[in-house]
mmCIF file of the N, C-alpha and C atoms, coordinates in Angstrom:
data_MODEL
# 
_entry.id   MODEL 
# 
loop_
_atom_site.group_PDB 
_atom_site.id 
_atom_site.type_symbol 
_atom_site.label_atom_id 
_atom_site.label_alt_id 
_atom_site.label_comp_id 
_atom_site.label_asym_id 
_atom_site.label_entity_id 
_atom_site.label_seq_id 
_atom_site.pdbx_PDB_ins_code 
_atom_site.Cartn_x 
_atom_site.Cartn_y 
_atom_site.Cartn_z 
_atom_site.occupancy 
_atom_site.B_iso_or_equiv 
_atom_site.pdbx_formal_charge 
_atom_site.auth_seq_id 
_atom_site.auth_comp_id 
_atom_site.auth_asym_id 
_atom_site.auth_atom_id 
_atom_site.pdbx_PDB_model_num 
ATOM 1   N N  . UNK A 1 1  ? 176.358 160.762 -66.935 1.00 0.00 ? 1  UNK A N  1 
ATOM 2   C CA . UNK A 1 1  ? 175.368 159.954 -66.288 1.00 0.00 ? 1  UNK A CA 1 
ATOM 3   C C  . UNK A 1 1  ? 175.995 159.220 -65.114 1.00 0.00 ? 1  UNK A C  1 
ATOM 4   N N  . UNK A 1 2  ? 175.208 159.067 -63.979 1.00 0.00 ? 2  UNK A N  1 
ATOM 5   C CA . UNK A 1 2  ? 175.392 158.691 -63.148 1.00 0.00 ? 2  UNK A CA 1 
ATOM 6   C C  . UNK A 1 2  ? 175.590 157.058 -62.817 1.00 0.00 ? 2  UNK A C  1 
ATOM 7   N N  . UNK A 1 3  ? 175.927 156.227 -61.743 1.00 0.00 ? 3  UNK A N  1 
ATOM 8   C CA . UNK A 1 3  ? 176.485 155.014 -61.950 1.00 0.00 ? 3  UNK A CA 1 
ATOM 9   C C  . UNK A 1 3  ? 174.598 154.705 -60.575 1.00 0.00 ? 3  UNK A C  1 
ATOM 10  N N  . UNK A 1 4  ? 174.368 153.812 -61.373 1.00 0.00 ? 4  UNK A N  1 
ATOM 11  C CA . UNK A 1 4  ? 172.952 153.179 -60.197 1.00 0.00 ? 4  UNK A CA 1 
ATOM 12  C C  . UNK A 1 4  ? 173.728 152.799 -59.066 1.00 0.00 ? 4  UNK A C  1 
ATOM 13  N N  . UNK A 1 5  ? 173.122 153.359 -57.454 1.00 0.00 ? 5  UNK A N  1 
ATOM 14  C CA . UNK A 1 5  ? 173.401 153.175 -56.336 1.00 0.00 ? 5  UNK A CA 1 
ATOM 15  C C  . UNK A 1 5  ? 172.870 152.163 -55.738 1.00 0.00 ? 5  UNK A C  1 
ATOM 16  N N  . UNK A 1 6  ? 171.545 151.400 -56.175 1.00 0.00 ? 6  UNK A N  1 
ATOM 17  C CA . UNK A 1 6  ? 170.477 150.516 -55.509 1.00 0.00 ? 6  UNK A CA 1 
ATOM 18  C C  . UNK A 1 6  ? 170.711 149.609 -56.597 1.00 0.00 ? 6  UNK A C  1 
ATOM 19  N N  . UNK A 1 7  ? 170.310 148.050 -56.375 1.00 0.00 ? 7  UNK A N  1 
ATOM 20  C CA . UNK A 1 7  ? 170.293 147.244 -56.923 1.00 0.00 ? 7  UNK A CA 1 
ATOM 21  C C  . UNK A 1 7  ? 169.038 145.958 -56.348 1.00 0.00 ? 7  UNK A C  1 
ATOM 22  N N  . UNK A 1 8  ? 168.324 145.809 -57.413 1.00 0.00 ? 8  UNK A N  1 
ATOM 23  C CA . UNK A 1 8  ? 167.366 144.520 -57.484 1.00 0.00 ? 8  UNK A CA 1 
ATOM 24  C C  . UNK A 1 8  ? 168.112 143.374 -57.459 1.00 0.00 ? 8  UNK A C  1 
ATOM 25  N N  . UNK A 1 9  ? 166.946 142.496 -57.188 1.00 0.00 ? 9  UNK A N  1 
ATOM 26  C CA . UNK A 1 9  ? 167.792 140.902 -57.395 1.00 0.00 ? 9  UNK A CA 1 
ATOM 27  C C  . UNK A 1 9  ? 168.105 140.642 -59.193 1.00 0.00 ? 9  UNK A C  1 
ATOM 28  N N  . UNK A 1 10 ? 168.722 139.658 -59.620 1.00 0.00 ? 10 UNK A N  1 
ATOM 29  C CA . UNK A 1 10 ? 169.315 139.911 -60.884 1.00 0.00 ? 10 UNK A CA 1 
ATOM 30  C C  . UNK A 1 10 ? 169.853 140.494 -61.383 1.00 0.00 ? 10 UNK A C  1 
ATOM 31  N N  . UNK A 1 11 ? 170.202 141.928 -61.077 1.00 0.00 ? 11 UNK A N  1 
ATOM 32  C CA . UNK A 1 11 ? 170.984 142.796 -61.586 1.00 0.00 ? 11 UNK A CA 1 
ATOM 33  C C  . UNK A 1 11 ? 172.488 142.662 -61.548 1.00 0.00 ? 11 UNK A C  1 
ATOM 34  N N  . UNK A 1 12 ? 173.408 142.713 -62.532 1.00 0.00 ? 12 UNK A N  1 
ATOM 35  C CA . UNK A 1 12 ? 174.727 142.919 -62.320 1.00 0.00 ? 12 UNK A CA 1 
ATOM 36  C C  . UNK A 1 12 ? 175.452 143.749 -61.496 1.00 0.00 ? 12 UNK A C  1 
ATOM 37  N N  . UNK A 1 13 ? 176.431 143.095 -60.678 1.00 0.00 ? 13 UNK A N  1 
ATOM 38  C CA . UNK A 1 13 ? 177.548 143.901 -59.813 1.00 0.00 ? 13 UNK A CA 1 
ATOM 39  C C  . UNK A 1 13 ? 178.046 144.832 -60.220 1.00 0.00 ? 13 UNK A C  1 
ATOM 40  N N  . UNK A 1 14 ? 178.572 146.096 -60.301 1.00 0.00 ? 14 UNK A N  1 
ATOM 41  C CA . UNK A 1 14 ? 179.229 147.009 -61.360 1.00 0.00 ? 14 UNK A CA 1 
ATOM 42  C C  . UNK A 1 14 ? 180.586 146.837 -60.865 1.00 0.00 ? 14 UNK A C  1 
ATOM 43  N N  . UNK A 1 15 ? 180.818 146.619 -59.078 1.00 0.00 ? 15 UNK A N  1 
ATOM 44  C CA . UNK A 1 15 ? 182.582 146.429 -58.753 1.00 0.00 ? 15 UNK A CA 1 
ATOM 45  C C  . UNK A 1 15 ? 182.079 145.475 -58.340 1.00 0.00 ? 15 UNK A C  1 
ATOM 46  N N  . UNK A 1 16 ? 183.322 144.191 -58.032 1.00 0.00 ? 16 UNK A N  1 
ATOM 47  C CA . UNK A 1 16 ? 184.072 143.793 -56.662 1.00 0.00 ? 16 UNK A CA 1 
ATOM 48  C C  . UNK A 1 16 ? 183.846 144.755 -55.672 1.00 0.00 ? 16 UNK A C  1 
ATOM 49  N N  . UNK A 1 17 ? 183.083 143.680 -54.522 1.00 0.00 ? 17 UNK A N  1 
ATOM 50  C CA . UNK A 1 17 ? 182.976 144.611 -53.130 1.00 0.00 ? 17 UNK A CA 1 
ATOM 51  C C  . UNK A 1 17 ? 181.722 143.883 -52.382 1.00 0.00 ? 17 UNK A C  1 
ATOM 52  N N  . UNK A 1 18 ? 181.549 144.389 -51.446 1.00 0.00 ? 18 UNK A N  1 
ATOM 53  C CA . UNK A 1 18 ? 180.563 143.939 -50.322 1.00 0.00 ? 18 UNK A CA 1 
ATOM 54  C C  . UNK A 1 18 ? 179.372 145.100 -50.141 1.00 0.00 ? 18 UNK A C  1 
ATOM 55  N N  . UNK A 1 19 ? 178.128 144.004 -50.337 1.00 0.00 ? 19 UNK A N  1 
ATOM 56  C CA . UNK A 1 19 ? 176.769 145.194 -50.923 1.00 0.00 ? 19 UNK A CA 1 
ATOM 57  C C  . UNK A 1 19 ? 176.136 144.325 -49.557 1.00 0.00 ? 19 UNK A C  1 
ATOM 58  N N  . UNK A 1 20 ? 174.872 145.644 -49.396 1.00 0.00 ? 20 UNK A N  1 
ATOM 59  C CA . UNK A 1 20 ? 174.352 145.311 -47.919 1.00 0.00 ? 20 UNK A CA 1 
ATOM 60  C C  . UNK A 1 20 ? 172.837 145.506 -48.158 1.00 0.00 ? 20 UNK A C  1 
ATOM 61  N N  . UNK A 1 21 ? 172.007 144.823 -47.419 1.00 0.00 ? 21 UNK A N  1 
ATOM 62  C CA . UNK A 1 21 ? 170.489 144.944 -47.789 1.00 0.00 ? 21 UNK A CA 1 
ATOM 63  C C  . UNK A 1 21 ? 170.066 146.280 -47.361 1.00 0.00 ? 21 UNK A C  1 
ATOM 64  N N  . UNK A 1 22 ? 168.483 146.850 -47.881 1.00 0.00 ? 22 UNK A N  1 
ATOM 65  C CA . UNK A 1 22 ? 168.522 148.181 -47.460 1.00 0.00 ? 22 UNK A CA 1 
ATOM 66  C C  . UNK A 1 22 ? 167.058 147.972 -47.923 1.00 0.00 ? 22 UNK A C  1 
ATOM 67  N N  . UNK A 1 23 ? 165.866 149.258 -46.993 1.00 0.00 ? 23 UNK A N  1 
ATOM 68  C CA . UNK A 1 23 ? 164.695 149.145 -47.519 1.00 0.00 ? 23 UNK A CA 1 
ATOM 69  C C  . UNK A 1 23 ? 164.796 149.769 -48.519 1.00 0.00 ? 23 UNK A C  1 
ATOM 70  N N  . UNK A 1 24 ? 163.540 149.791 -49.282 1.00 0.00 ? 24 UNK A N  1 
ATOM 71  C CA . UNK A 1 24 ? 163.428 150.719 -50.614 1.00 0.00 ? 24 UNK A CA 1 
ATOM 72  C C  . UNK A 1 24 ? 163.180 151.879 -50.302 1.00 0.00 ? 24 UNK A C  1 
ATOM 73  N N  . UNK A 1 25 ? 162.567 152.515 -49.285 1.00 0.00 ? 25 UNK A N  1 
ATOM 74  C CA . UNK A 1 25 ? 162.969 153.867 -48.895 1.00 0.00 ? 25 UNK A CA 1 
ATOM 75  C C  . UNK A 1 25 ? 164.560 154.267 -48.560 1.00 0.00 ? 25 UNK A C  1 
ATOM 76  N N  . UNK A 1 26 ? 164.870 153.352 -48.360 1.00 0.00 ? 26 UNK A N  1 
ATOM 77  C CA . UNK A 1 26 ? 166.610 154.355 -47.905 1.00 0.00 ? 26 UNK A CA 1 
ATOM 78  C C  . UNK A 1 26 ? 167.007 153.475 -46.523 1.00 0.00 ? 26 UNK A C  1 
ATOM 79  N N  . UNK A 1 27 ? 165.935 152.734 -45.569 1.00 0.00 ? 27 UNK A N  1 
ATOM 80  C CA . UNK A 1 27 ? 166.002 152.944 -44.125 1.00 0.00 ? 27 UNK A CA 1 
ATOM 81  C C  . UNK A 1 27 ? 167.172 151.637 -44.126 1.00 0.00 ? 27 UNK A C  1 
ATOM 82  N N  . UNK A 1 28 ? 167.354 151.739 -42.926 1.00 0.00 ? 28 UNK A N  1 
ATOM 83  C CA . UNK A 1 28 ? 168.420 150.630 -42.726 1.00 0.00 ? 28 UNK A CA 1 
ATOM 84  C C  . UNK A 1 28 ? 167.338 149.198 -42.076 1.00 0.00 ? 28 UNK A C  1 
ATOM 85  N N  . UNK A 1 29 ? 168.018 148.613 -42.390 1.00 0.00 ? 29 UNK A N  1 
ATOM 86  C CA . UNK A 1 29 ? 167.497 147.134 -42.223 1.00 0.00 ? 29 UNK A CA 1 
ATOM 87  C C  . UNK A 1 29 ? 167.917 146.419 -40.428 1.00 0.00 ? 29 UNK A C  1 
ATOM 88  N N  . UNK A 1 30 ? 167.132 146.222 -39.770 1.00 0.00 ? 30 UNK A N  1 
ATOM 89  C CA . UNK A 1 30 ? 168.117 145.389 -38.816 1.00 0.00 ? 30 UNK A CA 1 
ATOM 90  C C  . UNK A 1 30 ? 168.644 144.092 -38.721 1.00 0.00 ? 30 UNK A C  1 
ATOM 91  N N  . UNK A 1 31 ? 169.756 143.742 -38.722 1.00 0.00 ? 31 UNK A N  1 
ATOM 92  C CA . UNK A 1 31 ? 170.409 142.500 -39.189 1.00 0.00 ? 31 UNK A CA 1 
ATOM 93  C C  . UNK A 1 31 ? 170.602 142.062 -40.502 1.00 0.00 ? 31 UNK A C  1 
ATOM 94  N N  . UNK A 1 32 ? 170.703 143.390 -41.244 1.00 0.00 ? 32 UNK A N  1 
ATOM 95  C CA . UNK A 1 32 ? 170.948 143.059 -42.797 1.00 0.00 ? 32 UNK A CA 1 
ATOM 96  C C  . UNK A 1 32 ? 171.712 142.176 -43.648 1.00 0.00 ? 32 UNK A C  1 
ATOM 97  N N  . UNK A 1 33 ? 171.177 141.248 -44.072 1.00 0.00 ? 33 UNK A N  1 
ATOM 98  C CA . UNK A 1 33 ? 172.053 140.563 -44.967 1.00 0.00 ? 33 UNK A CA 1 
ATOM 99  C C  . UNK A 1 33 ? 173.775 140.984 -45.738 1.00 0.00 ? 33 UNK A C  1 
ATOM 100 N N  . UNK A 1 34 ? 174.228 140.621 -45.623 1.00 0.00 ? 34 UNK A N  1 
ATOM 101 C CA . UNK A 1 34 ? 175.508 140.971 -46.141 1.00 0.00 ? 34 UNK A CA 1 
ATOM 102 C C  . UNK A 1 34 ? 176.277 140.005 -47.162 1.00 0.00 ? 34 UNK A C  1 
ATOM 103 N N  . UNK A 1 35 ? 177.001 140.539 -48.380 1.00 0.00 ? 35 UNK A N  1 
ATOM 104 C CA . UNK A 1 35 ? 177.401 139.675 -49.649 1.00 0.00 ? 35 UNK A CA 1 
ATOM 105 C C  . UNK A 1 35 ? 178.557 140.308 -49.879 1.00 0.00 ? 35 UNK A C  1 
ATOM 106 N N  . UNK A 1 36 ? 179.184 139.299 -50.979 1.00 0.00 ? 36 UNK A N  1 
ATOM 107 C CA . UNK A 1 36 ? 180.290 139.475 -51.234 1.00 0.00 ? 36 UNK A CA 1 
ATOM 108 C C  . UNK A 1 36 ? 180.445 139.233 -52.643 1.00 0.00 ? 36 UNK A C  1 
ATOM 109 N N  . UNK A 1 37 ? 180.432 140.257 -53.950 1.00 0.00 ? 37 UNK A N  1 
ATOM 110 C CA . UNK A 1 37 ? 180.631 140.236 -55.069 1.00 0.00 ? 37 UNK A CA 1 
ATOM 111 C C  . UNK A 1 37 ? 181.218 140.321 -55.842 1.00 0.00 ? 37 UNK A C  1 
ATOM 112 N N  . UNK A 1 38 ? 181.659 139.659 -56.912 1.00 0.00 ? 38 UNK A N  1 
ATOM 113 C CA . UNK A 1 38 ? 182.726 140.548 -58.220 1.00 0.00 ? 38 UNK A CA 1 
ATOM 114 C C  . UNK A 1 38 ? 181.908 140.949 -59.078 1.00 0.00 ? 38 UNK A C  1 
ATOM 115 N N  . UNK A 1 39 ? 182.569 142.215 -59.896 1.00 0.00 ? 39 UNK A N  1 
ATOM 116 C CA . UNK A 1 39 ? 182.282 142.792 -60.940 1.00 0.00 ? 39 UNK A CA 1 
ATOM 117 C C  . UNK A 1 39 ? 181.109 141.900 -61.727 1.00 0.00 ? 39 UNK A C  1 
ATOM 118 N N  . UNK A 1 40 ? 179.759 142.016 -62.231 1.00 0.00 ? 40 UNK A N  1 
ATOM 119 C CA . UNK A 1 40 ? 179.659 140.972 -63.198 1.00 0.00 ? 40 UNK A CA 1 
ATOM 120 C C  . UNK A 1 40 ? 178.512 140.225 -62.343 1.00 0.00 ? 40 UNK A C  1 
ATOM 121 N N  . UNK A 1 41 ? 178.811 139.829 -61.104 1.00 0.00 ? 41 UNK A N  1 
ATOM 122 C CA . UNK A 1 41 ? 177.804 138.759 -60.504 1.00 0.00 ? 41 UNK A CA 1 
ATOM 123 C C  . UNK A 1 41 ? 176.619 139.293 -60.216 1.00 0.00 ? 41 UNK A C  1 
ATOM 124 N N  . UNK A 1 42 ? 175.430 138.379 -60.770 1.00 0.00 ? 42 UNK A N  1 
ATOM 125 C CA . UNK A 1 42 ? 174.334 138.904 -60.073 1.00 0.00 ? 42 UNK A CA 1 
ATOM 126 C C  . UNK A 1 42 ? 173.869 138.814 -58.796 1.00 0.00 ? 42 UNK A C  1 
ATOM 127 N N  . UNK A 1 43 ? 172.911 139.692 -58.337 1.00 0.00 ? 43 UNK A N  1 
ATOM 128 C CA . UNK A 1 43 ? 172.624 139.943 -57.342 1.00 0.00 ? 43 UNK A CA 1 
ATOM 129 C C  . UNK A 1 43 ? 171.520 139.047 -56.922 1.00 0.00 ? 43 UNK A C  1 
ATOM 130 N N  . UNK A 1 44 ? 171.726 138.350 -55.140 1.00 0.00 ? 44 UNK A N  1 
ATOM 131 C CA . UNK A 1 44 ? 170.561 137.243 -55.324 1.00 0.00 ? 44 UNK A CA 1 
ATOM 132 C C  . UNK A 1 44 ? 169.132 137.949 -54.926 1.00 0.00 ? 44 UNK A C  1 
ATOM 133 N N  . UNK A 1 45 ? 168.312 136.991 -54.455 1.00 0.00 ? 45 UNK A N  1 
ATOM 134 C CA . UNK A 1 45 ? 167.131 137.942 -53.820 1.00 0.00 ? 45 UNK A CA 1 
ATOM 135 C C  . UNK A 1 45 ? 167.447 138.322 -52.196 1.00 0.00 ? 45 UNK A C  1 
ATOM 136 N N  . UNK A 1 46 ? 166.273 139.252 -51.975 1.00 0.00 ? 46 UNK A N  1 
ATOM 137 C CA . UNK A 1 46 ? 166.526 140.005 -50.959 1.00 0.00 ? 46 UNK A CA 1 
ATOM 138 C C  . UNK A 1 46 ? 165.780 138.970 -49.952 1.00 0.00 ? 46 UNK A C  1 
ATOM 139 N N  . UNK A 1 47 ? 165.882 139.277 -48.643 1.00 0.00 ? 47 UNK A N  1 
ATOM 140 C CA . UNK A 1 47 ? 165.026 138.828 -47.593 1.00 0.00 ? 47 UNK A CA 1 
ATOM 141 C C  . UNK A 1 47 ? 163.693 139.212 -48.162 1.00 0.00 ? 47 UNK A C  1 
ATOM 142 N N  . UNK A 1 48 ? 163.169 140.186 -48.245 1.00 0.00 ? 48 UNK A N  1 
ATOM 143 C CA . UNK A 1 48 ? 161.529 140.405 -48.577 1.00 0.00 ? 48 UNK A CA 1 
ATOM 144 C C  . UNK A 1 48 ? 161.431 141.437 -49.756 1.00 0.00 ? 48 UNK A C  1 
ATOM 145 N N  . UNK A 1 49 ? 160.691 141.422 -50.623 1.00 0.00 ? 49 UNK A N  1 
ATOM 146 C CA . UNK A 1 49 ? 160.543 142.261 -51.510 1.00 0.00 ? 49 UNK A CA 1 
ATOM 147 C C  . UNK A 1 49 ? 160.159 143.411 -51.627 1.00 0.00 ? 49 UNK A C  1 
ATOM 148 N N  . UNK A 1 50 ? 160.606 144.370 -50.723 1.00 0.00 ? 50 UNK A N  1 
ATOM 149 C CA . UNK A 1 50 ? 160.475 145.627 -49.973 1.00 0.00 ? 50 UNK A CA 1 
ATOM 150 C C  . UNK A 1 50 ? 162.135 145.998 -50.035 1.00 0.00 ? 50 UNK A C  1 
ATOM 151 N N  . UNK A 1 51 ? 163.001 144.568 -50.584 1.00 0.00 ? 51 UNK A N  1 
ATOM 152 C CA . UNK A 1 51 ? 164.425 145.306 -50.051 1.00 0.00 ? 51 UNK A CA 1 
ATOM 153 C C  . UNK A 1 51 ? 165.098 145.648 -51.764 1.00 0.00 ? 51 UNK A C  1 
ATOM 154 N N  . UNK A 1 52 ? 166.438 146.340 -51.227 1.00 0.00 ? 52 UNK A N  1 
ATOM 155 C CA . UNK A 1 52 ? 166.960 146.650 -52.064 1.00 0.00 ? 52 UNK A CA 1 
ATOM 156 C C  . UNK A 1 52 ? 168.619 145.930 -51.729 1.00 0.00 ? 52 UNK A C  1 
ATOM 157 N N  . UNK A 1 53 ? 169.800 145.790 -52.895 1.00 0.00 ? 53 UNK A N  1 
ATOM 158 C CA . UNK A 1 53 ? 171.193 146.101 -52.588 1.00 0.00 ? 53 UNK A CA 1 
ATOM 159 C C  . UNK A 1 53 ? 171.873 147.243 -52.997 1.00 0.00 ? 53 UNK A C  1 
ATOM 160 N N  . UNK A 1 54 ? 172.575 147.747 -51.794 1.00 0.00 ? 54 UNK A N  1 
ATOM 161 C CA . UNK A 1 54 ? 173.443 149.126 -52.131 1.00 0.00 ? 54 UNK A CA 1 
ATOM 162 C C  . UNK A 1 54 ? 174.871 148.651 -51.766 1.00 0.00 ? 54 UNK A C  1 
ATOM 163 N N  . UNK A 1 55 ? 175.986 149.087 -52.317 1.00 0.00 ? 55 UNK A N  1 
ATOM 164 C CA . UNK A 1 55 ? 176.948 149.109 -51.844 1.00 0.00 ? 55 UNK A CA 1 
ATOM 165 C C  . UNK A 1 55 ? 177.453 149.697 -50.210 1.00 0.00 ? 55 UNK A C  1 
ATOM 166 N N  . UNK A 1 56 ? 177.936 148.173 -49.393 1.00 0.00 ? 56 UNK A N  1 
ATOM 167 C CA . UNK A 1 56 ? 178.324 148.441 -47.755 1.00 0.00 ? 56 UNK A CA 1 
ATOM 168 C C  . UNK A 1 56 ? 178.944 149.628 -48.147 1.00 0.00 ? 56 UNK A C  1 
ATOM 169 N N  . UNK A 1 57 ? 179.086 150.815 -46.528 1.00 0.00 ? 57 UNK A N  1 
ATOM 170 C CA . UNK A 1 57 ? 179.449 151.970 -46.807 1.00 0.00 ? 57 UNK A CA 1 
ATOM 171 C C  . UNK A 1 57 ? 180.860 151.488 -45.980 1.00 0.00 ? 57 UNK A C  1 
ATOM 172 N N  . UNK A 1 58 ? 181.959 152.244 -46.003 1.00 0.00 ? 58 UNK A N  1 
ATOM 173 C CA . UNK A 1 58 ? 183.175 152.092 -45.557 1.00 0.00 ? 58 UNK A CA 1 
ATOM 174 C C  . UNK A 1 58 ? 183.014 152.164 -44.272 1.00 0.00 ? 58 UNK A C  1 
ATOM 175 N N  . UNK A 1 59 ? 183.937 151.307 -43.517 1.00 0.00 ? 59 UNK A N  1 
ATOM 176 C CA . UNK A 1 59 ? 183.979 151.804 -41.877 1.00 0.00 ? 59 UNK A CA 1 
ATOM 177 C C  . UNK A 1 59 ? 184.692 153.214 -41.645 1.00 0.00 ? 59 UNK A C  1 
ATOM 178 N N  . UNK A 1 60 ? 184.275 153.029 -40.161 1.00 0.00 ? 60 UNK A N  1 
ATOM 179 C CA . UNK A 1 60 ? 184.536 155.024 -40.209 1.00 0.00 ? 60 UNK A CA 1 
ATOM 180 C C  . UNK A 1 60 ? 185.773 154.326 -38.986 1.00 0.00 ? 60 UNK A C  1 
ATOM 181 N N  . UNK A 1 61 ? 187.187 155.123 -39.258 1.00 0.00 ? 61 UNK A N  1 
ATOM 182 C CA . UNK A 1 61 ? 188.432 154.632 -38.325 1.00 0.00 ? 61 UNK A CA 1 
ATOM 183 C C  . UNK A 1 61 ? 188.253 155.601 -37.297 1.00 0.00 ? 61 UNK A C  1 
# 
């Protein structure tokens, strides 16, 4: 089984790491909120309830 990619408000962190707002279709957000989590912490609410948290994707070098 797979590890959940999207996250609601309340839901537990699964890592340490930096999660980024996102619509519930997939789309990118402009000026998306950005967080900083450990393992364990819940997730707060979104800007509007249309959003989701996914884990920030890595920068590209």
């Amino acid at each position: 089984m797979g590890q959940n990619n999207r996250f609601k408000p309340g839901n537990k962190a699964p890592n340490n790491g930096t999660y980024v707002e996102v619509g519930v279709g997939g789309s990118m957000v402009i000026d998306p909120r950005t967080i900083h989590l450990k393992a364990g912490d819940p997730f707060p609410e979104t800007s509007n309830h249309e959003r989701q948290w996914i884990h920030a994707p890595k920068p590209q070098h």
